[in-house]
Backbone as numpy.savetxt, mean C-alpha at the origin, in Angstrom:
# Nx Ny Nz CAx CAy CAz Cx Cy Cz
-16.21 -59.03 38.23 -17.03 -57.81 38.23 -16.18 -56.55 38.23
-14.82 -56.60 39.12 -14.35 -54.98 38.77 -13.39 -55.17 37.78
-13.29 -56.23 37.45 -12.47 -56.05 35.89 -13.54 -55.18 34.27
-14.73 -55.63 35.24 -15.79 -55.44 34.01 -15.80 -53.92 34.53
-15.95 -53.53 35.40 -16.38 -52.01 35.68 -15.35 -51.39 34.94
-13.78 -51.56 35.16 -12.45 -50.97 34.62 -12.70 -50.82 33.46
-13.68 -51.91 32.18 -13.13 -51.99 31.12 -14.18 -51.16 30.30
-15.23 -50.82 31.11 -16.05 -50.09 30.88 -15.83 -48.74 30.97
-14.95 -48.30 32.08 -14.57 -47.30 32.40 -13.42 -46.63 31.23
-12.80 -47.45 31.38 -11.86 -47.33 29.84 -12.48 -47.26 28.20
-13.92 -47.94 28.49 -14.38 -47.84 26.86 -15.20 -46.91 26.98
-15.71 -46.21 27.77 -16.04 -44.61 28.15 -15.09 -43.52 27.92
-14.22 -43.67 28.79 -12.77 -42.75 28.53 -12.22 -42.75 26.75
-12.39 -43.88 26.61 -12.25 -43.83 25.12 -12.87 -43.59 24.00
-14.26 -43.49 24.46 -15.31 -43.10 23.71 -14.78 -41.72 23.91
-14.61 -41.18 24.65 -14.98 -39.45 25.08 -14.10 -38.68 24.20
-12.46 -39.58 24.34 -11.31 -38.97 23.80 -11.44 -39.21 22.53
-12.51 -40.02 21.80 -12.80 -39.74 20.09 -13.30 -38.58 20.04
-14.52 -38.36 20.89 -15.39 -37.74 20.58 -14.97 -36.24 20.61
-14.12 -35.68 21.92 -12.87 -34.71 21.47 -12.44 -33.94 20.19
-11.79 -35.26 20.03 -11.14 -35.11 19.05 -11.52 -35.19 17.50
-13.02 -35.49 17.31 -13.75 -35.93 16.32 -14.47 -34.31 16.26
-14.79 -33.64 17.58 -15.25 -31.84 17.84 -14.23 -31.39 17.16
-13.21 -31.46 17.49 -11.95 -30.14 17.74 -11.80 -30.58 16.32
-11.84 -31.68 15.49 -11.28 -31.30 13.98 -12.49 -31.10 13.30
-13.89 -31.25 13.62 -15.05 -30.99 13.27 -14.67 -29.11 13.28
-14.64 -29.00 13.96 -15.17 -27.41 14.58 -13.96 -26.26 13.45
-12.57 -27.55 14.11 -11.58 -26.69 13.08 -12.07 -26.69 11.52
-12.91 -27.50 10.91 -12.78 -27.84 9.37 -14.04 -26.56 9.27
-14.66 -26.43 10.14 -15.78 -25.64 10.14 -15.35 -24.11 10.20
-14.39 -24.07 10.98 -14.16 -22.57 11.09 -12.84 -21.88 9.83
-12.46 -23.17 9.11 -11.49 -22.45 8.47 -12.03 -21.48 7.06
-13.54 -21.74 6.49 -13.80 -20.42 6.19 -13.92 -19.32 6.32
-14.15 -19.29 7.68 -14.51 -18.39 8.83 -12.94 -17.54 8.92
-12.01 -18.34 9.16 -11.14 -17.70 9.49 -10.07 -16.97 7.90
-10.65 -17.94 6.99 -10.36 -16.90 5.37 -11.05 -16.24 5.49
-12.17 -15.80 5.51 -12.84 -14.97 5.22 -12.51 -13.25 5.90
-11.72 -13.84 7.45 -11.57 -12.67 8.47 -10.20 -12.42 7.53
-9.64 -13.17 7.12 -7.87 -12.76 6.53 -8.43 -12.16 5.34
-9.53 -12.54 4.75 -9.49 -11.83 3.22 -9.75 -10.59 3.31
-11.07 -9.94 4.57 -11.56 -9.07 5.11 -10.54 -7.95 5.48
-9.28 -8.69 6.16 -8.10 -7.71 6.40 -7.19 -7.16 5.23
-7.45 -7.82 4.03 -7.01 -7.52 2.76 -7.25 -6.55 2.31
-8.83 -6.35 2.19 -9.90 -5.90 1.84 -9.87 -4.11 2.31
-9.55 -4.07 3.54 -9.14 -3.03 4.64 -7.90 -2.31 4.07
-6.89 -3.68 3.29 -5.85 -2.67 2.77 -5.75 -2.21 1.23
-7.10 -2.40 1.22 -7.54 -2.29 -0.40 -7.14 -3.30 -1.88
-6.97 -4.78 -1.33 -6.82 -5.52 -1.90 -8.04 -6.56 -2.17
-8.52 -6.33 -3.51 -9.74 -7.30 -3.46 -9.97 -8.13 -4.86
-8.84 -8.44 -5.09 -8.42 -9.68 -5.49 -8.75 -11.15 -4.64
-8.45 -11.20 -3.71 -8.59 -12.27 -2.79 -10.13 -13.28 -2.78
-9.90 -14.36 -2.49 -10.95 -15.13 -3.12 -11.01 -16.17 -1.91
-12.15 -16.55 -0.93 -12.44 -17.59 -0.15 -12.86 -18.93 -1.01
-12.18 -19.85 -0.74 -12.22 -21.29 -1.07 -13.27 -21.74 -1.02
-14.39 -22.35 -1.77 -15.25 -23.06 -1.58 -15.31 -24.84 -1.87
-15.55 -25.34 -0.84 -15.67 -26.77 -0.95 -16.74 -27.23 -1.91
-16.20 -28.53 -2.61 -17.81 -28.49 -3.99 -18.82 -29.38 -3.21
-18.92 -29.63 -1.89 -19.94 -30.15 -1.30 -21.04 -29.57 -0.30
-19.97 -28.01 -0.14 -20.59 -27.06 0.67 -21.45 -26.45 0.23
-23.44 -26.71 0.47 -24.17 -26.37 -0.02 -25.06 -26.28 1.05
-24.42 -25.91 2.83 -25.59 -25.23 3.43 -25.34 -23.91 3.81
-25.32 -23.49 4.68 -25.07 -21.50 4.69 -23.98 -21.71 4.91
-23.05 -22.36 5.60 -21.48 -21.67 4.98 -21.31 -21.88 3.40
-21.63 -22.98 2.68 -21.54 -22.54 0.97 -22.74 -21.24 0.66
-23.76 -20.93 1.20 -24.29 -19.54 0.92 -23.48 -18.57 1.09
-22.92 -18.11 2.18 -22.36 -16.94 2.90 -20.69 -17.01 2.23
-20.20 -18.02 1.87 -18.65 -18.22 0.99 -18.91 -17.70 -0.22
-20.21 -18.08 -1.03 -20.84 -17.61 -2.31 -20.66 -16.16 -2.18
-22.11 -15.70 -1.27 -22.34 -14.22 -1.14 -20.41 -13.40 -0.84
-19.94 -14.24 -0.30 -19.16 -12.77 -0.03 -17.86 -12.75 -1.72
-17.95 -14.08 -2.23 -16.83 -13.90 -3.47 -17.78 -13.27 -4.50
-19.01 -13.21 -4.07 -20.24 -12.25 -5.20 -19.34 -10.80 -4.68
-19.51 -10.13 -3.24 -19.01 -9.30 -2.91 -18.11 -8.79 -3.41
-16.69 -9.67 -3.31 -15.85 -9.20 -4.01 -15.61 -9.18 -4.93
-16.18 -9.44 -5.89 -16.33 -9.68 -7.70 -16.96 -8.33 -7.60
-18.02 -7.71 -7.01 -18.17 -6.70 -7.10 -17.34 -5.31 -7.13
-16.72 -5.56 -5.87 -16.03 -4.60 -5.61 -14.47 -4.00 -6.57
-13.99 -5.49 -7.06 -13.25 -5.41 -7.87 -13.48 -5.04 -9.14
-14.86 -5.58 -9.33 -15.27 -4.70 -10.68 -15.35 -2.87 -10.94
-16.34 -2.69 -9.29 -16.30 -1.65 -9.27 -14.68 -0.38 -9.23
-13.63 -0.98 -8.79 -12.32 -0.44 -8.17 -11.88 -0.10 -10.01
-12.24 -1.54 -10.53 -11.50 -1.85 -11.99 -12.14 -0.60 -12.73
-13.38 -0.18 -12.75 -13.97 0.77 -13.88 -13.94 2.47 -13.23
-13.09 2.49 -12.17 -12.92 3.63 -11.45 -11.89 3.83 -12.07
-10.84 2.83 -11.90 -9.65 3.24 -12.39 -9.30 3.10 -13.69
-10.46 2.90 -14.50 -10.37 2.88 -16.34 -10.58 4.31 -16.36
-11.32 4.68 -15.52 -12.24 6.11 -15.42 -11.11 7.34 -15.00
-10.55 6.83 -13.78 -9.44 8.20 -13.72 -8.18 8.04 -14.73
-7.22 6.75 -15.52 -6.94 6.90 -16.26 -7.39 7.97 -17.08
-8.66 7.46 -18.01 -9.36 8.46 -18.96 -9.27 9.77 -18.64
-9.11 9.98 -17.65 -9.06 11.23 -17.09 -8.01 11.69 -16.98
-7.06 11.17 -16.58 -5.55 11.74 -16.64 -5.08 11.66 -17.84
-5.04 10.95 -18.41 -4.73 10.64 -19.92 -5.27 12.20 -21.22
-6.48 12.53 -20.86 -7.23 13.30 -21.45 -6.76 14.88 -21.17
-6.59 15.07 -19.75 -6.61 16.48 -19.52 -4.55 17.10 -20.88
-3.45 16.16 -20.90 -2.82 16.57 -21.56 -2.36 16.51 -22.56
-3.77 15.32 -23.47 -3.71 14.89 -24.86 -4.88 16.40 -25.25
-5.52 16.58 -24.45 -6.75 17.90 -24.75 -5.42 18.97 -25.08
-4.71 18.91 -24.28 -3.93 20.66 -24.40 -2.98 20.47 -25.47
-2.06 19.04 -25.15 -1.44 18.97 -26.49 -2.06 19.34 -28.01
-3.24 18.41 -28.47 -3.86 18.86 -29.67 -3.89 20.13 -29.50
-4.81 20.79 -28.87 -5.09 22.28 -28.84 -4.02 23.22 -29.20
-3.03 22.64 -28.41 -1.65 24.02 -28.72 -1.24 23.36 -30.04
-1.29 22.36 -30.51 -0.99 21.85 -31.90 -1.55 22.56 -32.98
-2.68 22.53 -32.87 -3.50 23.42 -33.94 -3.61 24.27 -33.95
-3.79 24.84 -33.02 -3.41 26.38 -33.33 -2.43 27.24 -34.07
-0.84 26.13 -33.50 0.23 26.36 -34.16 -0.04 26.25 -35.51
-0.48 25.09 -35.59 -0.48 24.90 -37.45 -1.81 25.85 -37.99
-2.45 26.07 -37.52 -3.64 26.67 -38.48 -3.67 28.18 -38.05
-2.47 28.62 -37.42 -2.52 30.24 -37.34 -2.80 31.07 -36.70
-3.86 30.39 -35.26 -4.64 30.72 -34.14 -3.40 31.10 -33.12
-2.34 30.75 -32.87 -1.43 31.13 -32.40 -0.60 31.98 -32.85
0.08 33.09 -32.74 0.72 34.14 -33.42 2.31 33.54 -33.69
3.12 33.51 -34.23 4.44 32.92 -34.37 5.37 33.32 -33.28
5.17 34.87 -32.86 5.84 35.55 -31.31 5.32 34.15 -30.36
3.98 34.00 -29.90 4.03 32.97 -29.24 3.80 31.53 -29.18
4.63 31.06 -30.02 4.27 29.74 -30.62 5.65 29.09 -29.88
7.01 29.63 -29.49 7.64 29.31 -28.61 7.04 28.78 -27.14
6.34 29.59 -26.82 5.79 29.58 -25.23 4.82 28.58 -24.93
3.88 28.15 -26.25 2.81 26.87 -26.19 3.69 25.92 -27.25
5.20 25.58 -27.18 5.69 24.40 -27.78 6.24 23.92 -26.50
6.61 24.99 -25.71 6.97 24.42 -24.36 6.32 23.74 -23.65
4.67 24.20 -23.15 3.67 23.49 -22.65 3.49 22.29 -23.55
3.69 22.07 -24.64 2.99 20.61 -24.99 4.91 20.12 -25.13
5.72 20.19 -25.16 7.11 19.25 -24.46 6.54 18.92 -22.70
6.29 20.06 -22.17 5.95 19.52 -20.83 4.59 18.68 -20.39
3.46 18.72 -21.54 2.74 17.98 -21.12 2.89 16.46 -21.40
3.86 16.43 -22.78 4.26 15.29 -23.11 4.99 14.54 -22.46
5.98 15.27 -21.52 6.42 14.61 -20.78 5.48 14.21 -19.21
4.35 14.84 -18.98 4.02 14.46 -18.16 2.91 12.88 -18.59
2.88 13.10 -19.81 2.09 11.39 -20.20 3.03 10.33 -20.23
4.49 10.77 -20.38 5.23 9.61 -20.07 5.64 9.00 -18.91
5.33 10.49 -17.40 5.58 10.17 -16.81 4.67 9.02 -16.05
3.24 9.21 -16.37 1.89 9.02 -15.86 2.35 7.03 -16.25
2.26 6.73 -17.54 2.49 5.59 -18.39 3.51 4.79 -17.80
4.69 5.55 -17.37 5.72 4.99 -17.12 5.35 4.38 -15.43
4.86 5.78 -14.67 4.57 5.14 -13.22 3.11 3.77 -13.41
2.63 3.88 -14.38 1.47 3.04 -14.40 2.48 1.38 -14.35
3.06 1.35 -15.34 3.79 0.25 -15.91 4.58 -0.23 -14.10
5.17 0.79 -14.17 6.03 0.40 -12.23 4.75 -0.36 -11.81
3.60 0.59 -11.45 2.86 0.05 -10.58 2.62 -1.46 -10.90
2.19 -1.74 -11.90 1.45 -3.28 -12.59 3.01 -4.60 -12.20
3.97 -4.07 -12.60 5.29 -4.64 -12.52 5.68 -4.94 -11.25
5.56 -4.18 -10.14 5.89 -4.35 -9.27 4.52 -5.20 -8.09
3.48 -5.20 -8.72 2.60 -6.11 -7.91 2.83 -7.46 -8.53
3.18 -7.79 -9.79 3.09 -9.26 -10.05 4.78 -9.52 -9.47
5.63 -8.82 -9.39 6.90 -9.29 -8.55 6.44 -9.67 -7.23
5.91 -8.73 -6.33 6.24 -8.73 -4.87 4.79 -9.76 -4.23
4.52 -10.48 -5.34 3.64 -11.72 -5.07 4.04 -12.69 -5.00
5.58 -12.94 -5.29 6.72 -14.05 -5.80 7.48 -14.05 -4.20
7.00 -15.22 -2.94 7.41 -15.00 -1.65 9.33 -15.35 -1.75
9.58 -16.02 -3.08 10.79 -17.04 -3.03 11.90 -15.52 -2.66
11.53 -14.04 -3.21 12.33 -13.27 -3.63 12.37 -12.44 -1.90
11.69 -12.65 -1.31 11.65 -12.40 0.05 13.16 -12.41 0.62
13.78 -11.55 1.12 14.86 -11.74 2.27 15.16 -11.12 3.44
16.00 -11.65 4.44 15.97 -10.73 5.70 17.26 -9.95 5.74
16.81 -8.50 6.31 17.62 -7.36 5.86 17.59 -6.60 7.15
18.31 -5.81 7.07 18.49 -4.44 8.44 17.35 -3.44 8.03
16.32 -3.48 8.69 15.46 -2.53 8.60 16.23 -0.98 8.15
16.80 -0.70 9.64 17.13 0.44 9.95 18.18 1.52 9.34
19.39 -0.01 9.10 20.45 0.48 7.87 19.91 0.22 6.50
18.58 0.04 5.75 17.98 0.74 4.90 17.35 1.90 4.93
16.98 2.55 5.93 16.52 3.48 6.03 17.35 4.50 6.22
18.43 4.34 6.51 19.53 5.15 6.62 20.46 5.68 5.38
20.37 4.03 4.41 21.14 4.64 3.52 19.95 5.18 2.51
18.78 4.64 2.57 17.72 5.65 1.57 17.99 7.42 1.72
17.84 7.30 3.26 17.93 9.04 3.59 19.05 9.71 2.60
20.57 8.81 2.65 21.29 9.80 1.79 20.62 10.22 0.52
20.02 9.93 0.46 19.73 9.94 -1.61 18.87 11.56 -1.26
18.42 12.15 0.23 17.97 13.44 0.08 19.03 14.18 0.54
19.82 13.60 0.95 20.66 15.19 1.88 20.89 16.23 0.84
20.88 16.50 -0.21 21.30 17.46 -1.25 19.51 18.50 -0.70
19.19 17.43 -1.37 17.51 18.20 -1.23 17.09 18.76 0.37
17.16 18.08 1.51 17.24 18.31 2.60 17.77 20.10 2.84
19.39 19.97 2.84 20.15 21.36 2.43 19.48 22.03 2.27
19.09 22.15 0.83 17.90 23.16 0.12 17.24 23.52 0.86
16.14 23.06 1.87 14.98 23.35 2.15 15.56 23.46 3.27
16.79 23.70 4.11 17.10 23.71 5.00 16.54 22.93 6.22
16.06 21.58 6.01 15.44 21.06 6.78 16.50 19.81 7.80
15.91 20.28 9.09 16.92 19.20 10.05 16.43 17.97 10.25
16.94 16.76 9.27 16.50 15.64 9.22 17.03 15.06 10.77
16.49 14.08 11.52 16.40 13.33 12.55 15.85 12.14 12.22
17.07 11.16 12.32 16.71 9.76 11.59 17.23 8.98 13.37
16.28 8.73 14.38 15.96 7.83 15.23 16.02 6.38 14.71
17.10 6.26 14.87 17.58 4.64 14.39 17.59 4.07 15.96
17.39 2.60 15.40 17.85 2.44 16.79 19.35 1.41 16.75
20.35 1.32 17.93 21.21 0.92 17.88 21.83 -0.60 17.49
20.81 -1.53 17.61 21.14 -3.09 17.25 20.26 -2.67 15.87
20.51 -3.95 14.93 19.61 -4.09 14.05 18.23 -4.09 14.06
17.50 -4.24 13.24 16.22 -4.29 13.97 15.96 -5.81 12.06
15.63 -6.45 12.33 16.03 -7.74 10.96 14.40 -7.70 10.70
14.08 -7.60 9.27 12.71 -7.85 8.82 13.14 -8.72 7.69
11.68 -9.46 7.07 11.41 -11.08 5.99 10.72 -10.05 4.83
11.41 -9.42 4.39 10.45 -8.69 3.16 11.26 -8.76 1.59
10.44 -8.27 0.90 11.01 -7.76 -0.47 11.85 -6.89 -0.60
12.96 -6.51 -0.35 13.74 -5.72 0.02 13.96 -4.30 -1.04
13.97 -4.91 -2.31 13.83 -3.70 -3.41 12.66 -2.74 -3.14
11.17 -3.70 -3.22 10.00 -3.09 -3.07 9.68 -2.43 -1.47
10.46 -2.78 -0.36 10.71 -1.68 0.58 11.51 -0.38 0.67
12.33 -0.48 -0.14 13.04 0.73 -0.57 12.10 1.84 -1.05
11.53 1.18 -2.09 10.62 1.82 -2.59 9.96 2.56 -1.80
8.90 1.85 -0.92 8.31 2.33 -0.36 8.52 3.48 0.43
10.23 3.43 0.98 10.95 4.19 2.73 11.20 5.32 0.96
11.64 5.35 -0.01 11.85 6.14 -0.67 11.01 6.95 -1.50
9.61 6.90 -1.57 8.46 7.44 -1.62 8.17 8.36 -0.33
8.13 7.59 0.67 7.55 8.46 1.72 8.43 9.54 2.28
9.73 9.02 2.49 10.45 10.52 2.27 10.80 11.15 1.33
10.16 10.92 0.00 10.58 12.13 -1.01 9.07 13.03 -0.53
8.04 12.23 -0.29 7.04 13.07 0.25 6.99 13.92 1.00
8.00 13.53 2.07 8.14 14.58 3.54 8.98 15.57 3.16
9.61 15.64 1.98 10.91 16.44 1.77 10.26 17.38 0.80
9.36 16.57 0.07 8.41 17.82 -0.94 7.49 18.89 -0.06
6.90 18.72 0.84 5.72 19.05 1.46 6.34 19.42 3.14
7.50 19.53 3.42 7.38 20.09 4.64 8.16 21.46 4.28
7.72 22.14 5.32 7.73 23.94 4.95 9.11 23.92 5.50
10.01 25.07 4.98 11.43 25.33 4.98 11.62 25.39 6.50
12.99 24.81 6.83 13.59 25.37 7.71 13.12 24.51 9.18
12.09 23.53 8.67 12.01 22.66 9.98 12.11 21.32 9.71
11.89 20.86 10.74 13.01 19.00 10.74 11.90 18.13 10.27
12.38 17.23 9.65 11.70 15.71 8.85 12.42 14.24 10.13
11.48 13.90 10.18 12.27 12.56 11.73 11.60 11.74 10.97
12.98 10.76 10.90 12.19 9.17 10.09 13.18 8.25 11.40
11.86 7.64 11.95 12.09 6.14 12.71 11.78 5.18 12.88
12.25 3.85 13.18 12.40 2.34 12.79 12.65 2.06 14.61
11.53 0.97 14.82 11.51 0.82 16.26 10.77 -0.85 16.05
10.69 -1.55 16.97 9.74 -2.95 17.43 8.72 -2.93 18.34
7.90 -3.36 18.40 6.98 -3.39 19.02 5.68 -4.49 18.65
5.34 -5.73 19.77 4.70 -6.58 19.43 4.34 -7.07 18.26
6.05 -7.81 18.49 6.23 -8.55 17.28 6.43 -7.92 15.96
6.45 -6.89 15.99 6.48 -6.03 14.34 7.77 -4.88 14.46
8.28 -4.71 13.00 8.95 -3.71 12.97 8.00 -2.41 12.56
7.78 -1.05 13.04 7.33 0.17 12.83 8.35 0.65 11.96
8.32 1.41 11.18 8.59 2.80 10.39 8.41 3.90 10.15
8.09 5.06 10.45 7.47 6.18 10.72 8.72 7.52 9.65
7.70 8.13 9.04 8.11 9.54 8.69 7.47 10.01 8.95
8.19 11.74 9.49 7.18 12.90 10.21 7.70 14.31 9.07
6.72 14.93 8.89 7.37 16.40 8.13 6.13 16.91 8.87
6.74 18.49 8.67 5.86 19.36 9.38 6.07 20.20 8.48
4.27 20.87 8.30 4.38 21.57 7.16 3.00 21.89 6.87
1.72 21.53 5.73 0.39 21.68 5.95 -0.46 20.53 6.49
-1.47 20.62 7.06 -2.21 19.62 7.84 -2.53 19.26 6.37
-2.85 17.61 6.70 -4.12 17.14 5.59 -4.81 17.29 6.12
-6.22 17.30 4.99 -7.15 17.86 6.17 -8.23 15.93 6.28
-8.80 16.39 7.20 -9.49 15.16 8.17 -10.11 14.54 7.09
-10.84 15.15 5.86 -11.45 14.32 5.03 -10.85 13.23 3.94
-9.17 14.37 3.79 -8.79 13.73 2.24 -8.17 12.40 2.80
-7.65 12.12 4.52 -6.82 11.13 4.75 -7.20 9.94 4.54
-8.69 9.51 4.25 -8.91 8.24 3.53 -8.92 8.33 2.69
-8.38 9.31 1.58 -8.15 9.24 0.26 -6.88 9.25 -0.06
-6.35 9.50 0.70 -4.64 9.49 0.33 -3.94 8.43 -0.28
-4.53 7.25 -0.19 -4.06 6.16 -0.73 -3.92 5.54 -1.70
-5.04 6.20 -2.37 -5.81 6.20 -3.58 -5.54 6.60 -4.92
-5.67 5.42 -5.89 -5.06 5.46 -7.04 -5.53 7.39 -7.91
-4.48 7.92 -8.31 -4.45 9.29 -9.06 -5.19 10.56 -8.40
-5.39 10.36 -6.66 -5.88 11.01 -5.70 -4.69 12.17 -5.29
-5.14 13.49 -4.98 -4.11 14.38 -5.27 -4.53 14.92 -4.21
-3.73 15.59 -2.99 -4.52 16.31 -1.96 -5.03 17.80 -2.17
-5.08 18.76 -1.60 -4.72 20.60 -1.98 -3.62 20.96 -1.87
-2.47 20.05 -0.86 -0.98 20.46 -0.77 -0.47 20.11 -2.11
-0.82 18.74 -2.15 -0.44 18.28 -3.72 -0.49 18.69 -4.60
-1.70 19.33 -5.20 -2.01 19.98 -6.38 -0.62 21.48 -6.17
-0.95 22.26 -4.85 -0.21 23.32 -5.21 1.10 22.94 -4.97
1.81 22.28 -4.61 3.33 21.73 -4.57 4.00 20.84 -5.22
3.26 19.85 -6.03 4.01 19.18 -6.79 2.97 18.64 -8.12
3.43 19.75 -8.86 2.90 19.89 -9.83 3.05 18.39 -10.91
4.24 18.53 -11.03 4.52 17.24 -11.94 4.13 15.77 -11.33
3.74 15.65 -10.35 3.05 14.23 -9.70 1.89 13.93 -10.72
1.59 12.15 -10.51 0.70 11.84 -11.46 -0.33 10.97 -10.19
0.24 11.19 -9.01 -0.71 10.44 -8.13 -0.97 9.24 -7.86
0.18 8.24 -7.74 0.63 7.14 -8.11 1.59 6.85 -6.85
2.02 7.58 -6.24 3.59 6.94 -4.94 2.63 6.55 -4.06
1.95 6.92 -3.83 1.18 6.88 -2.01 0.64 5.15 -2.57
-0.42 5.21 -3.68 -0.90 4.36 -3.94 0.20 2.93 -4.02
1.31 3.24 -4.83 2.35 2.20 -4.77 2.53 1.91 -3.39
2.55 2.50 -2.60 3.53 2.15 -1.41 2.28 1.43 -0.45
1.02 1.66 -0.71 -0.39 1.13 0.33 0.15 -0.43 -0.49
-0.21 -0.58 -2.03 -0.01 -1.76 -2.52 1.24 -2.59 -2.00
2.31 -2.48 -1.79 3.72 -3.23 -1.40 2.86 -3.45 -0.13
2.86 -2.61 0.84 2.68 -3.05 2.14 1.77 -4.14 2.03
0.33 -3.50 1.54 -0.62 -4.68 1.14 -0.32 -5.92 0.88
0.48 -6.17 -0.13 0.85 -7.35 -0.67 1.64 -8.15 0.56
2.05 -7.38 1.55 3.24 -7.92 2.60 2.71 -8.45 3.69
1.13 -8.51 3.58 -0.12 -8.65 4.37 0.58 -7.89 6.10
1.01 -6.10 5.92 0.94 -5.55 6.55 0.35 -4.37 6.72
0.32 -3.28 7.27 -0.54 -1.99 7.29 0.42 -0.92 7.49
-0.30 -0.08 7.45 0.29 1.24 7.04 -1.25 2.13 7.01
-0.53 3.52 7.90 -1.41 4.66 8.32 -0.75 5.71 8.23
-1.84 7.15 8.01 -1.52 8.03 8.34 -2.52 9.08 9.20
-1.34 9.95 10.04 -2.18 10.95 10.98 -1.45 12.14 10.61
-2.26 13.36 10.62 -2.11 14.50 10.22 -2.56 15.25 11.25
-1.80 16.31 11.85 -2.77 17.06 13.09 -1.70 18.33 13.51
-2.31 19.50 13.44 -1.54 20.47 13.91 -0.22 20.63 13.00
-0.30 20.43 11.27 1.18 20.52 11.03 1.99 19.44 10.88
1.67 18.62 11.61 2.45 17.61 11.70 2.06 16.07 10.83
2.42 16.02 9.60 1.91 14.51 8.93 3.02 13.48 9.34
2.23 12.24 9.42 3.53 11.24 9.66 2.77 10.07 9.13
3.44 9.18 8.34 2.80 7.95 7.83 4.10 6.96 8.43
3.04 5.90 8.83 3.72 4.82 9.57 3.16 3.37 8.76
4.16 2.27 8.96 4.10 0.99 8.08 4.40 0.06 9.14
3.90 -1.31 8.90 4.53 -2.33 9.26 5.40 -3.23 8.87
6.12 -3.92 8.99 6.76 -5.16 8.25 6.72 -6.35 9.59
7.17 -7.21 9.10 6.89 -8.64 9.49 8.39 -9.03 10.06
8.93 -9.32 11.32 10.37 -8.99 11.81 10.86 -11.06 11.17
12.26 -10.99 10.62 12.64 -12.01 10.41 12.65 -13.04 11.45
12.42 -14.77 11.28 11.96 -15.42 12.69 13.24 -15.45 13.55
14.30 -14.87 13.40 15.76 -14.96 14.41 15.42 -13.99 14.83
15.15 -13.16 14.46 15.35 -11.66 15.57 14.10 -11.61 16.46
């Protein structure tokens, strides 16, 4: 009799520890849409909506509804992003093929006087060059997202002594504007797992930004620090506020602020947007705050697994 109780007791205990374990991979197989869906969602946030939740071909009760509905979602949204940006193309494209013709014909058909036919050959050399510039940053952009999708090209690098040697590439410009750069490094390495070209990029966008747009004679601080688990990056210029509305637009493909328009004329509205995309692709984030003068856009990267 207590051999029988034991063995019962044991084919209980053993029942239970299936049943465990029959939940916990039940529950896991159940939640891993759940949990694409929250990663695609964070994509989504960094304006990537490409991304696509997996559907099982047997899943046909509301998680195959709600997996459906949301890749409907994003088929949407991507459609919609796609005919925005056929749309501001057209638009950029147009405003200096309009002026080119215009000063063209005139020249040739006489509407222009020959005294000033010098002065509108100049504007259409400079608008021409601004369609190459537009074409040319388009081509970067497209080029550099099907690279920095390629993880093999990934390596681990010194955060900080990239950011250091990017800075030289302004000190000429710096001078000029008499501005006192403050580059807060910190003293050990600080090691990140990234694309290393396409971070350059990025640390070299955002301070040509701070160097265009901060007002003479005061300091630009770019710093590289850790913090739960991540490497930070931060540039600061001081100079005009953005204002509270345009900062969710800043990111944004051929989006130009009011500083922008009046300070850097030759921009095609394309860096900010490059540099949201790299990060994006690095499935990290990147912000900016503007307040009192003071803009500073900050990034994440992903710290290499030794450091």
């Amino acid at each position: 009799y207590p051999s029988f109780v034991v063995m019962a007791v044991l084919v209980a205990f053993l029942i239970f520890v299936l049943a465990m374990l029959f939940a916990l991979a039940y529950s896991k197989y159940m939640a891993k849409p759940l949990d694409e869906m929250a990663a695609a969602s964070r994509r989504f946030a960094r304006g990537d909506f490409s991304v696509r939740v997996n559907k099982a071909e047997d899943a046909d009760d509301e998680m195959g509804v709600l997996i459906e509905s949301f890749n409907t979602m994003a088929d949407s949204l991507e459609e919609e992003r796609r005919s925005e940006f056929i749309s501001n193309v057209a638009h950029e494209l147009r405003t200096p093929m309009t002026t080119i013709s215009g000063f063209a014909d005139g020249i040739l058909d006489g509407t222009i006087p020959k005294e000033n036919q010098e002065k509108y050959l100049i504007s259409i050399r400079d608008e021409t060059r601004r369609l190459s510039r537009l074409v040319r940053s388009m081509l970067d952009v497209s080029q550099l997202k099907t690279r920095i999708k390629d993880r093999s090209k990934y390596t681990s690098f010194d955060l900080g002594e990239t950011v250091a040697l990017t800075l030289v590439n302004f000190e000429s410009r710096a001078v000029e504007k008499e501005l006192d750069v403050d580059p807060q490094l910190p003293d050990s390495p600080v090691m990140v797992k990234a694309d290393k070209d396409a971070i350059v990029q990025v640390i070299y966008n955002l301070i040509d930004n701070a160097v265009k747009f901060a007002a003479e004679g005061t300091s630009l601080t770019v710093s590289v620090w850790k913090e739960n688990g991540k490497a930070y990056t931060s540039v600061m210029d001081r100079g005009e506020t953005i204002p509270r509305a345009e900062l969710p637009r800043i990111f944004d493909r051929f989006h130009k602020s009011d500083r922008s328009r009046s300070q850097d004329r030759d921009g095609v509205g394309l860096g900010l947007y490059m540099v949201r995309e790299i990060i994006a692709a690095h499935d990290q984030d990147i912000f900016v705050t503007s307040e009192d003068g003071v803009t500073a856009f900050t990034f994440t990267l992903a710290l290499a697994e030794d450091d």
